[in-house]
N, C-alpha and C positions, 0 to 999 in steps of 0.2 A: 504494500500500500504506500509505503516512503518515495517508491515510484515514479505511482502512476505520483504524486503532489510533487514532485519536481519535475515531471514532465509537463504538467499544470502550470506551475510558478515560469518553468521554462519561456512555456507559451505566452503566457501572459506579459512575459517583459520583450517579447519579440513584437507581440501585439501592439503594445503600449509605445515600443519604440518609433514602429511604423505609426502609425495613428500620432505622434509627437513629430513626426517627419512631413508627414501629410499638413501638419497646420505649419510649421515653419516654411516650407514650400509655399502655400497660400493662406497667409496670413488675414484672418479674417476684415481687418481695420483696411487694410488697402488692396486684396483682391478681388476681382471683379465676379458675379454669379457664377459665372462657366466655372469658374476655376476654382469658387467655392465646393461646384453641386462632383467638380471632377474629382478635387480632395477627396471628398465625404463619400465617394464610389471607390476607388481605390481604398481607400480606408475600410471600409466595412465588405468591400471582397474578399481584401488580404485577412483580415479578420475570419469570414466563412472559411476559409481555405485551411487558416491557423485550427479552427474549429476543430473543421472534418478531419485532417491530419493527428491532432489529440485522439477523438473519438477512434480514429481506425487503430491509432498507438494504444489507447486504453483501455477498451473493450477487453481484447483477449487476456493483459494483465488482472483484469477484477477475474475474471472466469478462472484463470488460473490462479490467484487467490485463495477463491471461494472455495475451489476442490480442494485445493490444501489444506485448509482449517473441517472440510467436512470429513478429509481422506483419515483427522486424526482422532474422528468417533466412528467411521465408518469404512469400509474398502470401497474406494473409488479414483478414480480416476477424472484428468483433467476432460479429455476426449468421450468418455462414458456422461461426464457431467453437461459439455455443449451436445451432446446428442439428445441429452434429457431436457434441455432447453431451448432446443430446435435451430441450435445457434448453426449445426452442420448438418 
């Protein structure tokens, strides 16, 4: 779980840097619409992008987790566990 939250924190400050990039680039006080509305699209793409790249990185970490702490009241498996939850 220490992980997946520094792949988390990771993201977040790649996020944050882009999105800090994007207003220094077009600065709200003196750039013009376009180039507001083009920041704020850039911005919240790279964002979805940062998203879905987590989610794909984190997903199978919790899955494999979860079967570790079940595997140690119960015999199971990582692969037995995403079958049980329709994940494969």
């Amino acid at each position: 779980m220490a992980t997946i939250l520094g792949i988390l924190i990771a993201a977040s400050v790649i996020g944050g840097g882009v999105g800090v990039a994007a207003t220094l680039a077009a600065p709200p006080q003196t750039a013009s619409t376009g180039a507001l509305i083009a920041a704020a699209a850039v911005s919240s793409g790279f964002a979805a992008v940062i998203g879905g790249a987590v989610r794909l990185l984190t997903d199978p970490l919790t899955v494999a987790a979860y079967a570790d702490m079940r595997a140690r009241v119960e015999p199971l498996s990582t692969a037995v566990l995403a079958r049980e939850a329709g994940i494969r």
